[in-house]
C-alpha atoms as a printed R data frame, in Angstrom:
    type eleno elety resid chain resno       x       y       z
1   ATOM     1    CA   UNK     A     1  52.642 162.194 -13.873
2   ATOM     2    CA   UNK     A     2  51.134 158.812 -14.136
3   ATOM     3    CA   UNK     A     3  52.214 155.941 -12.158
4   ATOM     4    CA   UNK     A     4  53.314 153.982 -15.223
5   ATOM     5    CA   UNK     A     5  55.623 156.937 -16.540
6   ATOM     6    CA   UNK     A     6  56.533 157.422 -12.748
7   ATOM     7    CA   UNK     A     7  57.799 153.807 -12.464
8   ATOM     8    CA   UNK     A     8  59.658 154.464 -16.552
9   ATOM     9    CA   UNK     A     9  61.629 157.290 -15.456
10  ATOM    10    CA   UNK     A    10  62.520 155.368 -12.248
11  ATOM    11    CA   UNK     A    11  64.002 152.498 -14.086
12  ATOM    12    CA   UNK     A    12  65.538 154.569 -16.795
13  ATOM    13    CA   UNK     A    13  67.252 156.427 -14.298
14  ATOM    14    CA   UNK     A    14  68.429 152.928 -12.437
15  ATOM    15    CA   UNK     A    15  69.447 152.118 -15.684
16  ATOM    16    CA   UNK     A    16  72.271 155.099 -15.911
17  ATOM    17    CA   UNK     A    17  73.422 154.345 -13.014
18  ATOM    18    CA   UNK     A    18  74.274 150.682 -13.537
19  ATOM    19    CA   UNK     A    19  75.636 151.253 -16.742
20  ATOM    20    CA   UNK     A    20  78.082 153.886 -15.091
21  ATOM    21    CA   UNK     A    21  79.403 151.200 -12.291
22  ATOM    22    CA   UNK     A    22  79.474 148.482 -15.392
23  ATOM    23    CA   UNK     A    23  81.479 151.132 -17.381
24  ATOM    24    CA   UNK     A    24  83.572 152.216 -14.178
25  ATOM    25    CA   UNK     A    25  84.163 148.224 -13.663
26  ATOM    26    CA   UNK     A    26  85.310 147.891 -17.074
27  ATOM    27    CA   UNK     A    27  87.794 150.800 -16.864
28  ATOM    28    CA   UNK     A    28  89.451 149.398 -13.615
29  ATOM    29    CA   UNK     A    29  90.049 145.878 -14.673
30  ATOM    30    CA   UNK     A    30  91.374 147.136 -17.833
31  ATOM    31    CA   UNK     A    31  93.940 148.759 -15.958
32  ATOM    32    CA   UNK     A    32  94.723 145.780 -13.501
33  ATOM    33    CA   UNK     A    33  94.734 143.465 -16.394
34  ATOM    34    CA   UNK     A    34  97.499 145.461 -18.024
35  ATOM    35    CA   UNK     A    35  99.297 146.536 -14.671
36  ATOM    36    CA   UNK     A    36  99.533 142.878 -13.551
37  ATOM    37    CA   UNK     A    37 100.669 141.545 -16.864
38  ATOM    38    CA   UNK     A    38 103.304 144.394 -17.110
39  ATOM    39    CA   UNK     A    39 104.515 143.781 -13.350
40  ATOM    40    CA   UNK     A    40 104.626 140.112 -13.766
41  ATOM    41    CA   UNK     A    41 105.921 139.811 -17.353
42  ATOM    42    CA   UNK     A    42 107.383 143.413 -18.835
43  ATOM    43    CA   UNK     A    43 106.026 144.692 -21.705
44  ATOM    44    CA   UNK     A    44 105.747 143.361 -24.678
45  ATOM    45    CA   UNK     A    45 107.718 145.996 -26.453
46  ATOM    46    CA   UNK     A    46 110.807 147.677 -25.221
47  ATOM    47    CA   UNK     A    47 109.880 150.735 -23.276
48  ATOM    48    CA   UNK     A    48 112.550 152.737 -25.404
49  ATOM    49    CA   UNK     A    49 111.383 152.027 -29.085
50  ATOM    50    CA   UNK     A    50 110.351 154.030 -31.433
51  ATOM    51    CA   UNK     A    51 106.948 152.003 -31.306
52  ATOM    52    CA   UNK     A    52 106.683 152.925 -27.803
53  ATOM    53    CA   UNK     A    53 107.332 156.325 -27.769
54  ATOM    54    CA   UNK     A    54 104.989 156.181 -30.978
55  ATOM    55    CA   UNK     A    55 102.256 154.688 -29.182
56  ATOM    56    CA   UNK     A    56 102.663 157.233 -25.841
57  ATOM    57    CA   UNK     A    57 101.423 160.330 -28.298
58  ATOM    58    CA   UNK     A    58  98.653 158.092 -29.928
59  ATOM    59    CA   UNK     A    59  97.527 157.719 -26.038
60  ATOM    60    CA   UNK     A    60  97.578 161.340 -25.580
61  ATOM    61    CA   UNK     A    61  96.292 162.616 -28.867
62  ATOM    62    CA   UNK     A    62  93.238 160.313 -28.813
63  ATOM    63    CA   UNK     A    63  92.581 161.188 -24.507
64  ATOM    64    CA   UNK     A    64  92.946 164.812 -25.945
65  ATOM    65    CA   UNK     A    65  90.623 164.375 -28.588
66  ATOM    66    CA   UNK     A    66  88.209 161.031 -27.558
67  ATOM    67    CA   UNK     A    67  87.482 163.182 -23.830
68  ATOM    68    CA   UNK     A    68  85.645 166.215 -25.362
69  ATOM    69    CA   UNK     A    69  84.920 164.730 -28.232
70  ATOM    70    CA   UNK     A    70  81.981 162.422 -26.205
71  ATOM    71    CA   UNK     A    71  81.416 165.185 -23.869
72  ATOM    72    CA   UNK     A    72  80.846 167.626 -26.475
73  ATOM    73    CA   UNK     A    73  78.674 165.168 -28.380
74  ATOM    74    CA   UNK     A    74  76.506 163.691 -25.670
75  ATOM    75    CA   UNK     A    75  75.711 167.394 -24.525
76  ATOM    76    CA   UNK     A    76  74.527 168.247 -27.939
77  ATOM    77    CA   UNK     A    77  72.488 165.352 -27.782
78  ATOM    78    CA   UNK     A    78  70.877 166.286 -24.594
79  ATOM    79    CA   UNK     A    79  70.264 170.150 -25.402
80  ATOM    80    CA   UNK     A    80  68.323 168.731 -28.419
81  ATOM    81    CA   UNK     A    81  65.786 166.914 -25.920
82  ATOM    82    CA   UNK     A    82  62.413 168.755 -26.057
83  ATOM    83    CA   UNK     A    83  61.163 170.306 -22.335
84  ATOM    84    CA   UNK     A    84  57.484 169.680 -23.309
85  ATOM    85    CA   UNK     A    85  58.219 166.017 -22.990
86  ATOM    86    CA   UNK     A    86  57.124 163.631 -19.989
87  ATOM    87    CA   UNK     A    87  60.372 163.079 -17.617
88  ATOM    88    CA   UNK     A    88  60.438 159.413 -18.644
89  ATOM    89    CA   UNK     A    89  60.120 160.285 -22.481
90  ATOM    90    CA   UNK     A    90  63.656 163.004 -21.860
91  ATOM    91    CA   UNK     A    91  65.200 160.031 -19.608
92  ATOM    92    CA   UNK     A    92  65.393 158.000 -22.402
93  ATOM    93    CA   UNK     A    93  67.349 160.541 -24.863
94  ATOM    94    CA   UNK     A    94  69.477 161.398 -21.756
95  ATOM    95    CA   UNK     A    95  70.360 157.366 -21.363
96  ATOM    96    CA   UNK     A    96  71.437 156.919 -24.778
97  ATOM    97    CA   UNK     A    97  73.717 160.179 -24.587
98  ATOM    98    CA   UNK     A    98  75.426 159.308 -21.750
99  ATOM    99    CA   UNK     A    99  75.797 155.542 -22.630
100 ATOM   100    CA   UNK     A   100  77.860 157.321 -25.355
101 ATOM   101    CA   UNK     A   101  79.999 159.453 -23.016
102 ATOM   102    CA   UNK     A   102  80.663 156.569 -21.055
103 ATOM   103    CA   UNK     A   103  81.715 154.270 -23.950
104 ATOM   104    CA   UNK     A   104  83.976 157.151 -25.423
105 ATOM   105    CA   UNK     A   105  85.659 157.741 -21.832
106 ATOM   106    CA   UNK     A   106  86.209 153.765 -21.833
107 ATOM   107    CA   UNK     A   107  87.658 153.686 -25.429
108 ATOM   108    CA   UNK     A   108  90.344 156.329 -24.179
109 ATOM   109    CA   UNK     A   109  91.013 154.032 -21.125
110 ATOM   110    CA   UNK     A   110  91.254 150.544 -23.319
111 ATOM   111    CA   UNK     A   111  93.103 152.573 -25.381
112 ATOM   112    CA   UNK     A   112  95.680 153.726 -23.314
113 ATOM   113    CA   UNK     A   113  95.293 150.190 -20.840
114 ATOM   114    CA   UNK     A   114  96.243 148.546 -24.058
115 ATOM   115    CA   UNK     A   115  99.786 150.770 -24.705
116 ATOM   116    CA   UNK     A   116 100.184 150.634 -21.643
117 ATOM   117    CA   UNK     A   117 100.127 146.613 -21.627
118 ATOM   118    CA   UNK     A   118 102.625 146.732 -24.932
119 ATOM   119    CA   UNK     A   119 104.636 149.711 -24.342
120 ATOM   120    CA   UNK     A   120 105.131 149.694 -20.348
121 ATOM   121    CA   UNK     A   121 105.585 153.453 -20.361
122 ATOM   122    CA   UNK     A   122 104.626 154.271 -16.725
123 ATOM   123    CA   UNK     A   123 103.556 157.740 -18.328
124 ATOM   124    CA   UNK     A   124 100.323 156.405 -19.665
125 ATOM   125    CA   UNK     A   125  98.952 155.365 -16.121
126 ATOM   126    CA   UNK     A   126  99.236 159.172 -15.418
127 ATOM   127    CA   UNK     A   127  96.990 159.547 -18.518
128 ATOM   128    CA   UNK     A   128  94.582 156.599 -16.653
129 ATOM   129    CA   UNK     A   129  94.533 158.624 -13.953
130 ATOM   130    CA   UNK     A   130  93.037 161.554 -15.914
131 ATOM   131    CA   UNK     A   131  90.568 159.344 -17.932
132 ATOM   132    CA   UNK     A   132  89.510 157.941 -14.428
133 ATOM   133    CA   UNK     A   133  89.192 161.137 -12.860
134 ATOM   134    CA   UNK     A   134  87.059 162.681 -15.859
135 ATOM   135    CA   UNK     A   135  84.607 159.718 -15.948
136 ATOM   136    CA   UNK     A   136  84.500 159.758 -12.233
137 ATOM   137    CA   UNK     A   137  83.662 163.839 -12.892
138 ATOM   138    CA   UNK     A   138  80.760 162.435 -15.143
139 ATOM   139    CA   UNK     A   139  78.861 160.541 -13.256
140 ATOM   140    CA   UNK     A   140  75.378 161.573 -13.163
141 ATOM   141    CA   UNK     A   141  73.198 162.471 -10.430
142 ATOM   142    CA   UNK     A   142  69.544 163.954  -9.825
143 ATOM   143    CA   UNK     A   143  71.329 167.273  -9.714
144 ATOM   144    CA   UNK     A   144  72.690 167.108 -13.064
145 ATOM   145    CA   UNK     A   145  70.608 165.276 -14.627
146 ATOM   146    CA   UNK     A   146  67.411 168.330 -13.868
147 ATOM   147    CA   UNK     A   147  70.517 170.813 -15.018
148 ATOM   148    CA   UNK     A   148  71.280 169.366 -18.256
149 ATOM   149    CA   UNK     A   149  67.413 168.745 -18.773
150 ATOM   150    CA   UNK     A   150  66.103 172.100 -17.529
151 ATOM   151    CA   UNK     A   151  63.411 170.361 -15.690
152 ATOM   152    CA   UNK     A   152  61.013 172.692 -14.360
153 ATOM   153    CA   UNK     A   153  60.365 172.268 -10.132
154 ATOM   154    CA   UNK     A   154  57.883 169.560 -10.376
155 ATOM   155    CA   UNK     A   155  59.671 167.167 -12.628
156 ATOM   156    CA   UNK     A   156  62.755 168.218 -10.285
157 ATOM   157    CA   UNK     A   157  60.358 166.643  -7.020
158 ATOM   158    CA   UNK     A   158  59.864 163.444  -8.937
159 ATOM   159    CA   UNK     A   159  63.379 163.081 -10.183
160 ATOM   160    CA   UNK     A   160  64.843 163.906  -6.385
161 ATOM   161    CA   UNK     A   161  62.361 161.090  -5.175
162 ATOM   162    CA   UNK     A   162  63.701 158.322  -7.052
């Protein structure tokens, strides 16, 4: 492999990674934002409602359906990824499916941060837990990352090098 797509497949990989701990970031002060506001103020609707209880099941039905639905998706997108390809040229196919894992597992957490932040139901941090320990699940790693791309032994040596 050539310096130059040595040095692309070291940033794109760099890349993943900080856009996982931006993502993770995101997630957590979601969470606090809500959890503060609801400790400090109370919710903005009455935990007993109709709305509330409403809102619950809309947490849980889109966790339940958001969750695999990126999963599923993003490993479609990276079985599609050619092995004849340079590492750097199936890094960059891999980024952009995992950017939309990420952003799905996020959408579930504002989600649910968000009822959480109107409804007070103490039942959708257990769901923030989940989300949280799913994304935390999905972080990549060289291991994973020569798994999902069936990367044959030497593109495995560069990728463990990085």
């Amino acid at each position: 492999m050539s310096d130059k797509n040595n040095y692309r497949a070291k940033v794109l990989l760099k890349s993943v990674m900080k856009i996982y701990g931006i993502i993770f970031i995101a997630i957590i002060v979601s969470i606090v934002i809500a959890s503060l506001y609801v400790s400090n103020s109370g919710s903005i609707l009455q935990e007993k409602s109709p709305a509330a209880y409403f809102m619950q099941w809309i947490a849980i039905a889109a966790t339940i359906g958001i969750l695999p639905a990126g999963y599923i998706s993003s490993q479609r997108s990276i079985k599609k990824i050619k092995t004849s390809i340079s590492l750097s040229a199936k890094l960059l196919p891999y980024r952009k499916a995992m950017i939309f894992k990420f952003l799905s597992i996020l959408s579930a957490a504002v989600l649910s941060s968000a009822f959480f932040l109107l409804t007070g139901n103490t039942n959708l941090m257990l769901i923030l837990a989940i989300i949280i320990l799913f994304y935390i699940i999905s972080k990549p790693n060289p291991f994973k990352i020569a798994d999902d791309l069936n990367l044959n032994e030497e593109e495995k040596q560069e990728l463990m090098t990085k």
